[in-house]
C-alpha positions as CSV (number, residue, x, y, z in Angstrom):
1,X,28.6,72.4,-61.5
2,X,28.4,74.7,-57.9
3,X,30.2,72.0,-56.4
4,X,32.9,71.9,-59.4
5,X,33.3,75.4,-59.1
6,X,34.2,75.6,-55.3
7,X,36.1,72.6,-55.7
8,X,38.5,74.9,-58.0
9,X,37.9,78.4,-56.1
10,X,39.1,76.0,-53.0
11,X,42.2,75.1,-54.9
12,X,42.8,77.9,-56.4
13,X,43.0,79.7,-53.3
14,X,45.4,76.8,-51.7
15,X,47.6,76.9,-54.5
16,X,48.2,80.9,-54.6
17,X,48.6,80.7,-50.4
18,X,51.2,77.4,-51.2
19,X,53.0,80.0,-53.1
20,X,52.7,82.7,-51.4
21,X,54.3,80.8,-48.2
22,X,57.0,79.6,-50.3
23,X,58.1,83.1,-51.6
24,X,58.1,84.7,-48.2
25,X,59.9,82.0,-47.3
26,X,62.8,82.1,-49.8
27,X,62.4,86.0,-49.2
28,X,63.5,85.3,-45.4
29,X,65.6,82.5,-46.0
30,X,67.6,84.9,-48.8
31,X,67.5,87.9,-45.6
32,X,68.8,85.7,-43.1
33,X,71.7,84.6,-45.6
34,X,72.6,88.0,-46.2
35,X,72.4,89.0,-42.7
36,X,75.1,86.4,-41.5
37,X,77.2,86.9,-44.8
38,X,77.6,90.7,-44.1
39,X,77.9,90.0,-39.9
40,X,80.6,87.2,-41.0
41,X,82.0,89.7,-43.3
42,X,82.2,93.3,-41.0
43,X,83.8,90.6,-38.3
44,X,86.1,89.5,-40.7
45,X,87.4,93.2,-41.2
46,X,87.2,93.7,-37.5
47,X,89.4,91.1,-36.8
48,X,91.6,91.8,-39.7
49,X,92.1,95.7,-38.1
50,X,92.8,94.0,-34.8
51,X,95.8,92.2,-35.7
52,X,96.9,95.5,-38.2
53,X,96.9,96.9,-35.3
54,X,98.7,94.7,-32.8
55,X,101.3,94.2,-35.6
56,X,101.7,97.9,-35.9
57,X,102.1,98.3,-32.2
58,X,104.9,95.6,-32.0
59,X,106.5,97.4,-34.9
60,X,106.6,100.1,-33.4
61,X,107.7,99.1,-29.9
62,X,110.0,96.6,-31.4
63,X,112.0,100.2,-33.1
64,X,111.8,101.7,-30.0
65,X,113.6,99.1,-28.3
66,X,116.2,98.9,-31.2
67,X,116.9,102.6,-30.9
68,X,117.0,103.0,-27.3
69,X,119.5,99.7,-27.1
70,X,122.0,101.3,-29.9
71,X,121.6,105.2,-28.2
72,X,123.0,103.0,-25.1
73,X,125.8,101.4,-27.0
74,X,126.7,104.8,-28.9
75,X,127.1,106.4,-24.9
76,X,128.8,103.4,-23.5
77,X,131.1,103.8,-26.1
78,X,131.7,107.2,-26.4
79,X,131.9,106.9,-22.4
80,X,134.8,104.1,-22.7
81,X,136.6,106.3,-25.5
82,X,136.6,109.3,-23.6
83,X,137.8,107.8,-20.3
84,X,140.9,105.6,-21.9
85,X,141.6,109.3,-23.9
C-alpha cells in the first residue's frame, strides 16, 4: 500500500505540473498574440496617418499651384487688356 500511495502522490504531482505547463503556456501563447495584434494594429494607424498626410500635403500644394497659375493668367491678361487699351 506505501508503494500504491507514492505511485499516486508521483502522478498526482505530474499531472498538476502537466497542467500547470500547459496554462502558462496558453497564457504566453494568448500574450504573444495580443502583442503582435496590437503592434500590427498601432502600425496599421501609423501607416494610415502617413498617407493622410502625404495626401493632405499634395492637396494642398496641388491648390497652391492652381492659384498661383490662374493669379498669373488674371495679370497676363489684365496686362494684355491694358496695353491694347
Amino acid at each position: 500500500m506505501v508503494k500504491k500511495s507514492y505511485v499516486v502522490v508521483i502522478v498526482v504531482v505530474l499531472v498538476v505540473v502537466v497542467v500547470v505547463v500547459v496554462v502558462v503556456v496558453v497564457v504566453v501563447v494568448a500574450v504573444v498574440v495580443v502583442v503582435v495584434v496590437v503592434v500590427v494594429v498601432v502600425l496599421a494607424v501609423v501607416v494610415v496617418a502617413i498617407i493622410l498626410v502625404v495626401v493632405v500635403v499634395v492637396v494642398v500644394v496641388v491648390v497652391v499651384v492652381v492659384v498661383v497659375v490662374l493669379v498669373v493668367i488674371v495679370a497676363v491678361v489684365a496686362v494684355v487688356v491694358v496695353v491694347v487699351q
